[in-house]
TORVO-902607 format. One record per residue: x, y, z of N, C-alpha, C in turn; residue in three letters. Coordinates in steps of 0.05 Angstrom, whole numbers, plus 5000, padded with zeros to 4 digits. Example, Ala and Ser with C-alpha at 12.3 -4.5 7.8 and 13.67 -1.06 7.14 Angstrom:
BEGIN
526448865156524649105156526449345156ALA;525749555142527349795143525850015157SER;
//
This chain:
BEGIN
370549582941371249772919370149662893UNK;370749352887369149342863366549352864UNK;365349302884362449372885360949622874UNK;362749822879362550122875363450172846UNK;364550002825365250082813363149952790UNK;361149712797360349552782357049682791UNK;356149862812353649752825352950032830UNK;351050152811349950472811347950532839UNK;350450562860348350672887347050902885UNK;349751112867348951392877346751492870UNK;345151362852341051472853339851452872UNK;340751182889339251252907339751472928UNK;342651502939344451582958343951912954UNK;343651982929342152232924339952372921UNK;338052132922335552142923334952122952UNK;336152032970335152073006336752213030UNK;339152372998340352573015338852833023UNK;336552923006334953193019333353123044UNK;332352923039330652733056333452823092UNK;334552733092337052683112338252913123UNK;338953123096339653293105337253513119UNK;335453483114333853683118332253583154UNK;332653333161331953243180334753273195UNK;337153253186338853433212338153683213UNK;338253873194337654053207335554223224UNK;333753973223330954033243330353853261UNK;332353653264331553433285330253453313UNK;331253713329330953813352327953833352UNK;326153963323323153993339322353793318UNK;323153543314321153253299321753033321UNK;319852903318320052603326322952463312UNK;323352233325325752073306324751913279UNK;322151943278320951713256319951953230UNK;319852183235319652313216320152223185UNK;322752233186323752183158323151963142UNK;322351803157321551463144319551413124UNK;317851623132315951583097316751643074UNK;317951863077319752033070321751863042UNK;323651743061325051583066323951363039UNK;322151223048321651023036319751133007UNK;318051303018316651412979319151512958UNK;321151642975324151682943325151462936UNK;324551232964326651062945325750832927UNK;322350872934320650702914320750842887UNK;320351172889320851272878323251272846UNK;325351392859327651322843327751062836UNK;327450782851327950522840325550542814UNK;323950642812321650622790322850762768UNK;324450982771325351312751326851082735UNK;329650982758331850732745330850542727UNK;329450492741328150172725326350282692UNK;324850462704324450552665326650782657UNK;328750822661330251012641332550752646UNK;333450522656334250332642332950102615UNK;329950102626329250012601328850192567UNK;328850382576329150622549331750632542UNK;334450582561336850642546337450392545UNK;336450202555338649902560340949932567UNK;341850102590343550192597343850302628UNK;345150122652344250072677346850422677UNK;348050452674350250722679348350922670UNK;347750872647346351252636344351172652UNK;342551062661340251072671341151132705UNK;342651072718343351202741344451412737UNK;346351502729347051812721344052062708UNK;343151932697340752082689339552052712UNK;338651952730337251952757337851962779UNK;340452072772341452222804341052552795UNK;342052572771341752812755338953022767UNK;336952782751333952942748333752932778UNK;334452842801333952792833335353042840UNK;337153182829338853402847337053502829UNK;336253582813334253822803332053852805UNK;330353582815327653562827327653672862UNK;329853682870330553852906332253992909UNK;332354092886333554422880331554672865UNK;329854562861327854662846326454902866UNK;324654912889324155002896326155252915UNK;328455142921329355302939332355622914UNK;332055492894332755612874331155742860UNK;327955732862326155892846325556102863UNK;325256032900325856212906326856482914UNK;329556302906332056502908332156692888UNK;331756682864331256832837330357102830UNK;327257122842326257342849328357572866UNK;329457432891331457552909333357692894UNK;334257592886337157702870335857732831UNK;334257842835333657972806333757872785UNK;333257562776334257472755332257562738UNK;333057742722330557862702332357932672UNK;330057822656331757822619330257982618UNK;330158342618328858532605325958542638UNK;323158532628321358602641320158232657UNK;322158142643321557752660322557692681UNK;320957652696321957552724322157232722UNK;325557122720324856762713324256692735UNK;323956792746322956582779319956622783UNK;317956712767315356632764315656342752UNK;312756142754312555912751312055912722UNK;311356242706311056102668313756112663UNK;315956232675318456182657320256022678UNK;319755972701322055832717322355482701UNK;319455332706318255082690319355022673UNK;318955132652320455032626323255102622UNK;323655412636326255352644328655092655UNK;326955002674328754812697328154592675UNK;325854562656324954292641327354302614UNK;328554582617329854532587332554452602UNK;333054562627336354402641335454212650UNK;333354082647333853772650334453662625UNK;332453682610333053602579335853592565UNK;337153842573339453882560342253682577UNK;341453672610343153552616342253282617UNK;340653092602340152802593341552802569UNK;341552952550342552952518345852992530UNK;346953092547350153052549350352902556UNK;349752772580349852402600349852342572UNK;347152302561347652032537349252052519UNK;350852412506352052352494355352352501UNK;355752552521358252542534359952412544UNK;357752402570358852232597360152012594UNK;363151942611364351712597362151422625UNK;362351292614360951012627362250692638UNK;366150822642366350582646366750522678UNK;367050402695367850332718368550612739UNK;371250722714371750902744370051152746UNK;368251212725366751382724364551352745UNK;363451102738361351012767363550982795UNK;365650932799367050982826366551212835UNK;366651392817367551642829364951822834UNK;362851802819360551842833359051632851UNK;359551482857358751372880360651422903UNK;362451462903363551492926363351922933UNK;362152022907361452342909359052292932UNK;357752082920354852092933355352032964UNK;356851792963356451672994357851933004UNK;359752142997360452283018358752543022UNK;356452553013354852723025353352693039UNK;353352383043351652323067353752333104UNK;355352483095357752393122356552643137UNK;356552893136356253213155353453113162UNK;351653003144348253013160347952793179UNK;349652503177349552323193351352373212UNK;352952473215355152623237353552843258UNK;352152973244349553163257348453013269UNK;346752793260344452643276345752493301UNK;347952373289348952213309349852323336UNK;351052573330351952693351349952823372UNK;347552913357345353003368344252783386UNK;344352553379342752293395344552293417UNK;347552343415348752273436348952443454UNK;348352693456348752943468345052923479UNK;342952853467340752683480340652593500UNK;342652333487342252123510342952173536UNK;345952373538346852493555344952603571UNK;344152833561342853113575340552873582UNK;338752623575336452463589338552363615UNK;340552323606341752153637342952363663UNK;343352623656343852813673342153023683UNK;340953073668339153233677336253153690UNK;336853353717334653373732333953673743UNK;330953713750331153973750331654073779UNK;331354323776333154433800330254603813UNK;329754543840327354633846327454753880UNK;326754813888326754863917325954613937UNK;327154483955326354223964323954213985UNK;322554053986319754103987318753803994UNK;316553654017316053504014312653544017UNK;311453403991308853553993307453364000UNK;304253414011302953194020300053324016UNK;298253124023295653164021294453374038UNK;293253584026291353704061289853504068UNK;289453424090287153354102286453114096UNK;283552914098283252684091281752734060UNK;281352984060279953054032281252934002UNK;279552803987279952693962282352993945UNK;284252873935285653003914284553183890UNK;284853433882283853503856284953433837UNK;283553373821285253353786285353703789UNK;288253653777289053933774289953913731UNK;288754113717288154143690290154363685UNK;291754343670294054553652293054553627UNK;291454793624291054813596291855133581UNK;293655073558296255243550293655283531UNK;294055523517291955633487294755883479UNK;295355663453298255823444298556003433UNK;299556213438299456463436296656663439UNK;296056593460292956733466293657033486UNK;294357283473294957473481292657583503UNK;293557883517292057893543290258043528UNK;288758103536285358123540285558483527UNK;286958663535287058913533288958943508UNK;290558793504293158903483292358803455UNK;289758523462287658453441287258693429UNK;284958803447283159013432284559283431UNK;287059343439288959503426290159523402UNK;290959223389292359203371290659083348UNK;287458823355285158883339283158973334UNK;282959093356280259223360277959013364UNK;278558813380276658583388277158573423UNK;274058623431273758733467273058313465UNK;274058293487273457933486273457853530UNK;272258113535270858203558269358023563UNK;267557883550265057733552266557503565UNK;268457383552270257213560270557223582UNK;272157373587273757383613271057413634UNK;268557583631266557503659265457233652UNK;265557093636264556783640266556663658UNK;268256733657271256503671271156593691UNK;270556863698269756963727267556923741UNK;264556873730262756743735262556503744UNK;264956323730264256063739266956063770UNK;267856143770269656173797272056303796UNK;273256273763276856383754277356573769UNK;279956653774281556953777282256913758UNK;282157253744283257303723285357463719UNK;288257403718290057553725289857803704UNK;289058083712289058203688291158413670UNK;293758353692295858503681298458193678UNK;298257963676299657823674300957843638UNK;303557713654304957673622307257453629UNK;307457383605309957053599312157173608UNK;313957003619316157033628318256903607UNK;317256893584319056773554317656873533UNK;318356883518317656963489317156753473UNK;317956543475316656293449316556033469UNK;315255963464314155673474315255423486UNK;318455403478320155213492321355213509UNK;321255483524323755683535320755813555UNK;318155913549316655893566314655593587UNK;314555523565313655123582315555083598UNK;317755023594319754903608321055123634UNK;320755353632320455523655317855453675UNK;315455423659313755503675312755153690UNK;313654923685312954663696315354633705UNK;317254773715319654733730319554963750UNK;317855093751317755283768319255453771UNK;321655583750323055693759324555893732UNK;327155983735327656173710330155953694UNK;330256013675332155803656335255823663UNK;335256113672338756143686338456033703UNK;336255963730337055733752337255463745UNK;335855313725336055063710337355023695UNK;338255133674339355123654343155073656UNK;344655083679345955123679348355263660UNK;348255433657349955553640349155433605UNK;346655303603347155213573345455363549UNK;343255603562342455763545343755953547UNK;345255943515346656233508346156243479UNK;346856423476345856553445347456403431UNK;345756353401346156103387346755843380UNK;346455753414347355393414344655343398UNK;345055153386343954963362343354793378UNK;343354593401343554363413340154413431UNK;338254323424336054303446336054083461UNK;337453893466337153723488336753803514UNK;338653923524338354073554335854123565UNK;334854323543331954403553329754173546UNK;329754033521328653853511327953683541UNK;330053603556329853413575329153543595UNK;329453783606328154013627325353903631UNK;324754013601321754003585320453743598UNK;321553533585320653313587320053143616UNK;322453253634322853153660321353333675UNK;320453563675319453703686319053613726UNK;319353903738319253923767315853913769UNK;314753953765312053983762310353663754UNK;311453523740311253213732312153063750UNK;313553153765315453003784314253043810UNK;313353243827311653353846309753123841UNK;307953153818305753023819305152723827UNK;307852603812308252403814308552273848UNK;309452383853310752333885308552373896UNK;305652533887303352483904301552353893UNK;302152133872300351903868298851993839UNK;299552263827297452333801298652163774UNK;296452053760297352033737297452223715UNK;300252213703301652363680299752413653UNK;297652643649296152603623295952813602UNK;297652743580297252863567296952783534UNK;296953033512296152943486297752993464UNK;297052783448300352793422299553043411UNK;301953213401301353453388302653453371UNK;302453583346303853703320307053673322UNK;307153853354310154033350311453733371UNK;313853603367314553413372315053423405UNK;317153653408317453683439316153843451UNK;312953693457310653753470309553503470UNK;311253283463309853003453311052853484UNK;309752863506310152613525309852383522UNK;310652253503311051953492309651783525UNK;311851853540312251583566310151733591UNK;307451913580306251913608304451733616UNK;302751803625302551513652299851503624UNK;297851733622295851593595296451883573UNK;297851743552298451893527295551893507UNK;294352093495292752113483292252133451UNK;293352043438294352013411291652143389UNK;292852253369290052363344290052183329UNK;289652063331288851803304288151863277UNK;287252213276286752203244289452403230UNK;291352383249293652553246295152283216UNK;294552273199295852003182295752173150UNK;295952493152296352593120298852713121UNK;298952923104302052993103302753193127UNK;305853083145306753163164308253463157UNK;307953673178310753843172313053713173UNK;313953573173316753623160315853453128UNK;314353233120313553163094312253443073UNK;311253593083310153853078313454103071UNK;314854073084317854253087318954143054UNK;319453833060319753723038319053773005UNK;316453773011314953772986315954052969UNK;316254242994317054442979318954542964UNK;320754412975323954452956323054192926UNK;320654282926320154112893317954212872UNK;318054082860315654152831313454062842UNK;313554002878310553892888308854172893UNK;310354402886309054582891307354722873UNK;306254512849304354612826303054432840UNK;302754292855300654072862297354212864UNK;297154422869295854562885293854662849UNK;295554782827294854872807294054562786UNK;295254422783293253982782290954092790UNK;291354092824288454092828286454232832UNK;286854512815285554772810284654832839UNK;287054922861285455042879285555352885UNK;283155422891283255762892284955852915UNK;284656102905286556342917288956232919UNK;290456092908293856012904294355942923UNK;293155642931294255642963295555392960UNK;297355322974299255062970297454822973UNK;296354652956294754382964295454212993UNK;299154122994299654103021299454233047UNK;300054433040300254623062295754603073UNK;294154633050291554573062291554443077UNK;291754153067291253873076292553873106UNK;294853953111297054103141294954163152UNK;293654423144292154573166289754373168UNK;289154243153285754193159286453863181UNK;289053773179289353603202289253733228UNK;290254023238291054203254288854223266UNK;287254263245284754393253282054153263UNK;282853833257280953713262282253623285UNK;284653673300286553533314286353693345UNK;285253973342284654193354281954143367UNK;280354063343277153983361277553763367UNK;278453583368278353313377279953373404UNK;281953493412282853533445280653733454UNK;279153883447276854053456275653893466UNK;275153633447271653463461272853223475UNK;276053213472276452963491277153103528UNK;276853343520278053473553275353403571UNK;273153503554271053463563270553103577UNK;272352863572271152663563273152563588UNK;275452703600278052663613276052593642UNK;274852793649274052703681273352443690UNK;271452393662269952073670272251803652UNK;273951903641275151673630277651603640UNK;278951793655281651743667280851693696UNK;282051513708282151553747283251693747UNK;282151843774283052093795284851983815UNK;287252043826288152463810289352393797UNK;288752563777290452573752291152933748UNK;294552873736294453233724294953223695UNK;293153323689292553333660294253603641UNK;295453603626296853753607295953843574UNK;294853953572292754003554293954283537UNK;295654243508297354463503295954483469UNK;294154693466292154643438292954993426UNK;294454923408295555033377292555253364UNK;292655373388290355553376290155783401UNK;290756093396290156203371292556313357UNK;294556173355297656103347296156073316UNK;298756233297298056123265298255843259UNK;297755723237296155923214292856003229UNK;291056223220289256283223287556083211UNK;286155903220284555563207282455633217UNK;280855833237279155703248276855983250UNK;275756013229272856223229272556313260UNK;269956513264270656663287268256473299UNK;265756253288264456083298265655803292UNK;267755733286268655553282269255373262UNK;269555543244268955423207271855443199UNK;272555303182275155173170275855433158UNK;277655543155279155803142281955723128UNK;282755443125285255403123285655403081UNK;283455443075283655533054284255773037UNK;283956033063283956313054287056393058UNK;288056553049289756683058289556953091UNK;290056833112288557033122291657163137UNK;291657393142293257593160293157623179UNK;294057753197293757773223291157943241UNK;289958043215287058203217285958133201UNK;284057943196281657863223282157643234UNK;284757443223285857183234286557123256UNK;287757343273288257223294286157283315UNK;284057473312281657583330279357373326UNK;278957303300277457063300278256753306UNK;280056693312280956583324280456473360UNK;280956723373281256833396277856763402UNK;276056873380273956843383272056653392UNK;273256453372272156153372273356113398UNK;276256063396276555863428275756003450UNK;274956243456273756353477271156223479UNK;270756273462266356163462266755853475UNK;268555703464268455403478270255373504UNK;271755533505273255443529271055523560UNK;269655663559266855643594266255433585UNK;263955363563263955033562264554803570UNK;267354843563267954593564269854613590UNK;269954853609270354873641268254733647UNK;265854833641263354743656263154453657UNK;263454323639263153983634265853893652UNK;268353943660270653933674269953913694UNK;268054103704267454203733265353923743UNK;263353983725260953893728261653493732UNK;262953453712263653173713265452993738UNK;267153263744269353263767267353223796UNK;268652863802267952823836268653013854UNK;271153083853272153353869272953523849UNK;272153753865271754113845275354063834UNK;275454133814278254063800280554323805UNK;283054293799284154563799284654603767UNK;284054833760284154923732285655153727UNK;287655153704289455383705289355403666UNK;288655613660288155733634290455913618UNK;292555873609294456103607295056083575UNK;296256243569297356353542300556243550UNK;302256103529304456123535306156323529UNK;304356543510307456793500304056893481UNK;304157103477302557293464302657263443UNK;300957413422300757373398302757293375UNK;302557113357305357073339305257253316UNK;308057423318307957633302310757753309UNK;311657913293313958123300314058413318UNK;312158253335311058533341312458593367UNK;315158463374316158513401315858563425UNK;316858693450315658613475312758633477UNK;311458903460308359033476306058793463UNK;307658583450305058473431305558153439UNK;307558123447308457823456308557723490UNK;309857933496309257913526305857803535UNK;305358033539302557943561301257753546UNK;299157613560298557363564295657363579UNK;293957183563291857093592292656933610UNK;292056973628292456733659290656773680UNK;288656523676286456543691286856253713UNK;285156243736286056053758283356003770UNK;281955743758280155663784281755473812UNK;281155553829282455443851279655453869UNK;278455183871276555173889277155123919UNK;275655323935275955283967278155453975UNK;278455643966280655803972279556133965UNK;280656263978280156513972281756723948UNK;281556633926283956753910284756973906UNK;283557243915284557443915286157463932UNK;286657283955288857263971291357113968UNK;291056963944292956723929293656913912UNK;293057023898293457063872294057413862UNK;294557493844295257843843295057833803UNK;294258103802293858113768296758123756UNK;298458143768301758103752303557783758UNK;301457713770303057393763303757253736UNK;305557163741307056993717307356713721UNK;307156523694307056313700309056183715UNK;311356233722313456163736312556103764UNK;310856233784309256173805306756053808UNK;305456073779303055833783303555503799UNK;305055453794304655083808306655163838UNK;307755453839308655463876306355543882UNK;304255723874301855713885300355443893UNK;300055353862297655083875299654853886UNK;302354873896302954633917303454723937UNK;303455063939303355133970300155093978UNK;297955183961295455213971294454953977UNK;294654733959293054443959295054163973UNK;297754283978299554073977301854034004UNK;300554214018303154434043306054384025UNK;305154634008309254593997309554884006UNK;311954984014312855154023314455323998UNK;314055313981316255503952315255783958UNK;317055893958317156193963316256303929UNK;315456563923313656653903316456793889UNK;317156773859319156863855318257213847UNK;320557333834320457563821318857533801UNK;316957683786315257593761316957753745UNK;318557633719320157803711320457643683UNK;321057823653320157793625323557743609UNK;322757593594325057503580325257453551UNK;324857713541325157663502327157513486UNK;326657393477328557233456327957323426UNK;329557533412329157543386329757323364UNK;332557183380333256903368333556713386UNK;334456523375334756243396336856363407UNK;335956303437336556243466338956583476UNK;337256803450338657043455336557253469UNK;337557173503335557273516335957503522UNK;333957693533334258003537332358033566UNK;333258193590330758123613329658383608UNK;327558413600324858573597323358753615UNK;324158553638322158633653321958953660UNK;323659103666323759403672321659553645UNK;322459523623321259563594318259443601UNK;318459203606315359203600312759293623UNK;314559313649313259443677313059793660UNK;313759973651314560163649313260293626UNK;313860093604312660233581309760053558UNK;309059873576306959823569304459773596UNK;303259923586300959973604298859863611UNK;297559733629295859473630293559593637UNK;291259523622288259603629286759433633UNK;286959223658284959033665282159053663UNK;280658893655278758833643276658673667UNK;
//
């Protein structure tokens, strides 16, 4: 207690409470190390603000009180400017939540609240008790979040396993193993509902992938609506009500369950038991990150500002950063720098897939999940950086589509070509276009299947869903016996508030294979 009464924590304690709070409430899709840069630039930070507004007052109290002060109004700044606009704050024809009057606005309540600290504020002992002990208790609900979250983690890693049909699979024959290739292209909508909704025919595509051997499923669609809830269906082989046990329901907050579904996957596990090594590549979105596979493939130039350091910046005055450094069309400076890691992080898994046959031993199953043609729109329709424009969903997401179509025969061909034995290759969309555009625009999906030495029109049907892809290739390559489920659709307008589709989307959207 005397410590607290003699020893100005709460600058700092308020200075790494946005930092804290803002990482509970997103812990579920970050890594655990997120916050640490974070973390450590406020509190070099603030110790610098202290140290010269103590040497200007000679005064260790006003100089912490003044710098816990200017810290709640430096991460209140953004999320209050743009609340303003919302609720009309207007003197006559002024909108104060534009940046010429919000600025000097927020610069004159700083001003004004330094001139009370120095002249008001009382400075003896119990005054600093009592904000330090304000401070330390705002750090109690966000560390109570994390903590509980780790433990409800650790749990769901120690109990959960997935639930699969029992099966003991084995080699056909004396024949060498395929590398079998999972390559996800996120949110890459089907082929017909494209050129419905942009008016982009991407035909050409689809007969290259058929030229080189693919089925092209041409009435297929996702059996999930967003990406955590489709992966984890579709590498467990199954629907989330048989796995999930009772734990997706509308509005649990808690992703561990699936997190560890995800992670543990029936499909990882199969493989395993037939000798493949585990390969996949670090990505953006955290739980897509297989830390512990057998060869993890890391971006090395992934080292500028992170989304959640990016989330950050914005609840601040870091959001003139962009007008410093005179950049056109009003685009957030961070938010660039974001995309143009995205975007160099995107070709670099392009040219390392290519690089997988001859650098990993065989068999290997490779997991290959690339953030494109999913927003932001970054990537010209020949491949040129766009993360500077403002782009929409027309011509952004068609040029998009564009580019990775043109490289993905490519870089089959180099897969193929490199591959000792003809490989198994599976091409799918995890959930359709990103947009509000509900079942007719999210559902369908591309899902294409090279399966060499097999007859695939007899494997395979144009309404398959990913939920039977890997009962296919461990009944065809593996003698596994899994029976083919129902192919059936599952909208989620919010977390884990599911709706089954499928009647709606058999019925009222109409499929024109290509």
């Amino acid at each position: 207690m005397k410590f607290l009464r003699r020893v100005p924590l709460h600058p700092f304690i308020i200075g790494i409470f946005p930092v804290i709070s803002l990482f509970a409430h997103n812990q579920s899709q970050l890594e655990p190390d997120a916050p640490w840069r974070s973390l450590a630039i406020v509190l070099v930070g603030t110790a610098i603000v202290f140290g010269l507004l103590r040497w200007i007052f000679r005064d260790w109290t006003v100089a912490g009180f003044i710098t816990t002060y200017a810290s709640v109004l430096f991460f209140v700044y953004g999320p209050i400017k743009d609340a303003m606009p919302l609720h009309n704050f207007q003197i006559g024809s002024i909108n104060l939540g534009t940046g010429a009057y919000f600025l000097p606005l927020w610069l004159l309540v700083l001003a004004l609240g330094i001139w009370l600290i120095v002249r008001k504020v009382p400075r003896g002992e119990t005054s600093l008790l009592i904000v330090n002990c304000m401070a330390l208790s705002t750090l109690i609900l966000p560390l109570i979040s994390i903590t509980s979250y780790a433990i409800s983690h650790l749990k769901a890693s120690a109990t959960t396993q997935p639930i699969t049909q029992p099966n003991t699979l084995v080699r056909q024959g004396s024949t060498a193993l395929p590398d079998v290739y999972y390559i996800i292209l996120d949110g890459h909508g089907r082929s017909d509902t494209i050129e419905r909704e942009f008016g982009y025919d991407n035909s050409a595509f689809l007969a290259a992938l058929r030229k080189q051997g693919f089925y092209v499923a041409g009435c297929s669609t996702s059996n999930y609506s967003n990406t955590i809830m489709s992966m984890t269906s579709s590498l467990n082989m199954n629907y989330l009500s048989a796995i999930g046990k009772g734990w997706f329901v509308a509005g649990n907050q808690d992703d561990s369950e699936i997190l560890n579904l995800l992670k543990n996957n029936a499909v990882r596990q199969y493989f395993h038991q037939l000798g493949y090594a585990f390969v996949t590549f670090q990505s953006e979105f955290p739980f897509l990150n297989f830390t512990d596979s057998d060869v993890y493939i890391p971006f090395s130039g992934q080292k500028g500002i992170q989304p959640f350091e990016l989330l950050l910046i914005q609840q601040t005055p870091g959001i003139y950063l962009n007008a410093i450094a005179k950049i056109a069309n009003d685009q957030f400076l961070p938010e660039i720098i974001a995309k143009k890691e995205r975007y160099d992080h995107t070709l670099f898994m392009l040219d390392e897939l290519t690089r997988i046959p001859t650098s990993v031993q065989s068999p290997k199953f490779v997991y290959a999940h690339l953030i494109i043609p999913h927003v932001p729109y970054i990537f010209g329709p020949n491949g040129e950086f766009n993360g500077g424009e403002n782009l929409s969903d027309v011509p952004g997401y068609p040029d998009q589509v564009q580019y990775i179509d043109s490289r993905i025969p490519e870089i089959v061909q180099e897969i193929i070509s490199r591959s000792k034995t003809p490989p198994v290759i599976i091409i799918q969309g995890d959930h359709g276009f990103y947009e509000t555009g509900g079942v007719q625009k999210r559902m369908p999906i591309l899902n294409a299947y090279y399966l060499p030495g097999t007859n695939s029109n007899k494997l395979l049907y144009p309404t398959i869903t990913p939920v039977n892809t890997f009962r296919v290739i461990f009944n065809t390559y593996f003698n596994g016996h899994f029976d083919l489920l129902p192919d059936q659709n599952y909208y989620s307008p919010d977390k884990y508030d599911i709706y089954n589709v499928t009647f709606y989307q058999n019925k009222s959207i109409e499929c024109s294979p290509k």
